[in-house]
FIDREN-971488 format. One line per field, with one value per residue: residue number from 0; x, y, z of N, C-alpha, C, O, CB in turn. Coordinates in steps of 0.2 Angstrom, whole numbers. Glycine has a CB too. Layout:
BEGIN
resi: NUM:... $
npx: X:... $
npy: Y:... $
npz: Z:... $
capx: X:... $
capy: Y:... $
capz: Z:... $
cpx: X:... $
cpy: Y:... $
cpz: Z:... $
opx: X:... $
opy: Y:... $
opz: Z:... $
cbpx: X:... $
cbpy: Y:... $
cbpz: Z:... $
***
This chain:
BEGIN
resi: 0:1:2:3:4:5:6:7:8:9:10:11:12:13:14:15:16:17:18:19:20:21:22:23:24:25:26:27:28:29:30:31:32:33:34:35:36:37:38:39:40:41:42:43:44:45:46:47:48:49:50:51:52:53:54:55:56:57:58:59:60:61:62:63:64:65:66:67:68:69:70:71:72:73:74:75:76:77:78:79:80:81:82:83:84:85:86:87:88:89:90:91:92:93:94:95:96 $
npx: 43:44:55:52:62:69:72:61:61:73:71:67:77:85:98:95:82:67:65:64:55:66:62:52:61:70:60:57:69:74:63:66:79:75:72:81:85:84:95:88:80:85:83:68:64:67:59:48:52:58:45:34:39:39:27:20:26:26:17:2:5:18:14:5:15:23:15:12:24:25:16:19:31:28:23:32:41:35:39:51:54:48:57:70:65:64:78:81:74:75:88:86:75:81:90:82:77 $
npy: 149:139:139:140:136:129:110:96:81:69:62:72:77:69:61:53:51:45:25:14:-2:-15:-23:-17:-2:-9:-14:0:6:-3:-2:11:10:1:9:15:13:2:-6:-8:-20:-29:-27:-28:-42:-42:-33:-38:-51:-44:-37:-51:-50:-41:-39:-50:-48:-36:-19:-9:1:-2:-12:-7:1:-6:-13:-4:-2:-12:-15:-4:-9:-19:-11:-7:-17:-18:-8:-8:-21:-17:-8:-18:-26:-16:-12:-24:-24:-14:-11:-24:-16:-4:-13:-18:-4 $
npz: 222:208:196:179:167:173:172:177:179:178:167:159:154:148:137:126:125:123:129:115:111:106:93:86:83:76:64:60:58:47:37:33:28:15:7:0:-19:-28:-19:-5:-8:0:12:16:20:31:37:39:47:59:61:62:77:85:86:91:104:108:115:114:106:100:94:84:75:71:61:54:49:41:33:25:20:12:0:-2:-8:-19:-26:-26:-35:-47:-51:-51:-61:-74:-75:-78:-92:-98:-106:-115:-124:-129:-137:-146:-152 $
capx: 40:50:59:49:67:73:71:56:66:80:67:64:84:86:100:92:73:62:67:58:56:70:61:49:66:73:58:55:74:72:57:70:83:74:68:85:83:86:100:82:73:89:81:63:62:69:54:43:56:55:38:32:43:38:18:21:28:24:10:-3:10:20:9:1:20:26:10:12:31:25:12:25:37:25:22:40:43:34:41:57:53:46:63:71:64:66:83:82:68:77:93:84:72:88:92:75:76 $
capy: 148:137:143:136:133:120:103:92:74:65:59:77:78:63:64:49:50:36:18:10:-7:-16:-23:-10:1:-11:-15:4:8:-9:1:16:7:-2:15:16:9:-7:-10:-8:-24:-33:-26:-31:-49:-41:-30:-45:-56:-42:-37:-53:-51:-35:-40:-54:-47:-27:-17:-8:7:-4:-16:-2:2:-13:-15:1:-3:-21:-12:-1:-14:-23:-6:-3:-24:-20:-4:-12:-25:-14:-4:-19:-28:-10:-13:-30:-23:-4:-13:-25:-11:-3:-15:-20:0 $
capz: 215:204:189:172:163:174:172:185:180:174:160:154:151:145:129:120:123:124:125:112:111:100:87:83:81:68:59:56:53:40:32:30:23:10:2:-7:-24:-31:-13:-3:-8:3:20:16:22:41:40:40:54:62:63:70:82:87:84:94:112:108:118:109:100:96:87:78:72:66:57:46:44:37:25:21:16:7:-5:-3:-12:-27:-32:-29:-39:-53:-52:-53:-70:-74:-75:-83:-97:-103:-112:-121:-126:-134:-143:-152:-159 $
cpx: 46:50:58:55:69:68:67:61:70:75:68:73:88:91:98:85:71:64:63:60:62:69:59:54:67:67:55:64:75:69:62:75:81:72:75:84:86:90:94:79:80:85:73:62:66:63:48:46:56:49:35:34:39:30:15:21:27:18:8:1:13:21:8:8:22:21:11:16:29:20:16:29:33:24:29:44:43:36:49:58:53:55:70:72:63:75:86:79:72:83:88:79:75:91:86:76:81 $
cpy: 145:140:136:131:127:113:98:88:74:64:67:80:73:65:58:47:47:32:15:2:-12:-17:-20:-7:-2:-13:-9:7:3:-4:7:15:6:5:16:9:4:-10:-12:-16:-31:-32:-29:-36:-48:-38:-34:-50:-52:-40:-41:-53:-46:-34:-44:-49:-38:-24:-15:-4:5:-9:-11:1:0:-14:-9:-2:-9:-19:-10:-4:-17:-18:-7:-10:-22:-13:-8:-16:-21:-12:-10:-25:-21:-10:-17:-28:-17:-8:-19:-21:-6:-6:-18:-12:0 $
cpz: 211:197:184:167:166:174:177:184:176:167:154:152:150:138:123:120:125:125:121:113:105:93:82:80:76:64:56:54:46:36:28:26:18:5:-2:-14:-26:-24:-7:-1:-3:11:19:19:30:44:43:47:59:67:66:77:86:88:91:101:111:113:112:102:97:91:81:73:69:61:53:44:40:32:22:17:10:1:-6:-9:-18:-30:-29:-35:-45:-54:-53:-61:-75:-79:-78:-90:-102:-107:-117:-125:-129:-140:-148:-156:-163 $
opx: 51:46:61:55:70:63:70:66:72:78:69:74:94:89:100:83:74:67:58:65:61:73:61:53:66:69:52:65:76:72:62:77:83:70:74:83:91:87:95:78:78:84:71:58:67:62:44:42:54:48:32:30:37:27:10:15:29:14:10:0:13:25:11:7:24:24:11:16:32:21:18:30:35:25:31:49:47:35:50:62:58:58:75:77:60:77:92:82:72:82:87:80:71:93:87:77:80 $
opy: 147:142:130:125:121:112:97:89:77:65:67:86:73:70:59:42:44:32:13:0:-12:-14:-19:-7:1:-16:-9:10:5:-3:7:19:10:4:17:3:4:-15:-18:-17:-37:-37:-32:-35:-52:-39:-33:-53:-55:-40:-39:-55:-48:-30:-43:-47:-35:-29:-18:-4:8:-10:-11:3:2:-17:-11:-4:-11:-22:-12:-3:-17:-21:-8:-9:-22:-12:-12:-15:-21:-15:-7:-27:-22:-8:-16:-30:-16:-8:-17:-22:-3:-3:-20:-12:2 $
opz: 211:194:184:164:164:176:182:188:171:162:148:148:151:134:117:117:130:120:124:116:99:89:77:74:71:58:51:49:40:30:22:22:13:0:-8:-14:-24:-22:-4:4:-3:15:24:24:33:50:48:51:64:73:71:82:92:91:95:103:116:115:106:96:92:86:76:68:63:56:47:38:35:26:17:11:4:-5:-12:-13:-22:-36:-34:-39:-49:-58:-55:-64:-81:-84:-81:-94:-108:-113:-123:-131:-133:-146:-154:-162:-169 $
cbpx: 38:50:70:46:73:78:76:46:63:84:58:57:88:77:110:97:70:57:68:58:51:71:59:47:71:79:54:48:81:67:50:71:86:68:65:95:82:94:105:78:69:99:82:60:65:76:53:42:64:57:35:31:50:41:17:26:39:22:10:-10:15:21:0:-6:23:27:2:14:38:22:8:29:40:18:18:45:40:25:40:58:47:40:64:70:55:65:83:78:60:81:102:82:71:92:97:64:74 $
cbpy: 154:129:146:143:137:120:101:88:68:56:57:85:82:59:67:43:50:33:14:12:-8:-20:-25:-5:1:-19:-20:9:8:-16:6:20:2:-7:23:15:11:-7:-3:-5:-26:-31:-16:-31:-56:-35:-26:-51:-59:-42:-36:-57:-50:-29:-46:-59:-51:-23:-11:-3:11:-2:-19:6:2:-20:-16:8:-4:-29:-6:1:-22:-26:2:-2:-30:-22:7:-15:-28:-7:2:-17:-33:-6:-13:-39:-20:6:-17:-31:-10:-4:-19:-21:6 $
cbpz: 212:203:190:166:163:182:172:186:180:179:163:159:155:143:128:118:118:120:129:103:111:100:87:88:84:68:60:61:56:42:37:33:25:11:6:-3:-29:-40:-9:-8:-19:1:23:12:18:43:35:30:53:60:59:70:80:81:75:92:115:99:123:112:101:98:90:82:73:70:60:46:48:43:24:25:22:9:-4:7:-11:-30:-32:-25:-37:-53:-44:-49:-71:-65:-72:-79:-94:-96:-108:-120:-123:-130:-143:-146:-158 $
***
């Protein structure tokens, strides 16, 4: 009877997991980068160079990946953006009072 703890393959003791595919990877760390504010909206246009990339030559998983992260990005532009003219709008708003 084999003993539950140990390991069937090399896969199931794998120390870095899955290979994903490249792009996929960088267009969903892209997605997490841009989430810092205002520095953010510098990674967005990778998420999109990416993404076709990844759209283009991916299987089905990770089409459907790249396709969130590239929604993603796109919500993630315009609060940049806002947080942006945010930034250009609050001093003159200062000094009008």
């Amino acid at each position: 009877m084999a003993d539950p703890r140990v390991a069937k393959s090399a896969k199931d003791t794998s120390l870095f997991g899955e290979k994903k595919p490249f792009a996929g990877s960088v267009v969903w760390a892209c997605a997490v980068y841009s989430l810092v504010p205002l520095v953010g909206v510098v990674f967005v246009p990778f998420i999109y160079l990416f993404g076709v990339v990844a759209v283009a030559k991916g299987d089905g998983r990770n089409r459907q990946s790249a396709l969130g992260a590239m929604a993603a990005g796109l919500l993630i532009l315009l609060v940049q953006l806002v947080l942006w003219w945010l930034l250009y709008a609050v001093p003159k708003w200062g000094v009008q009072v």
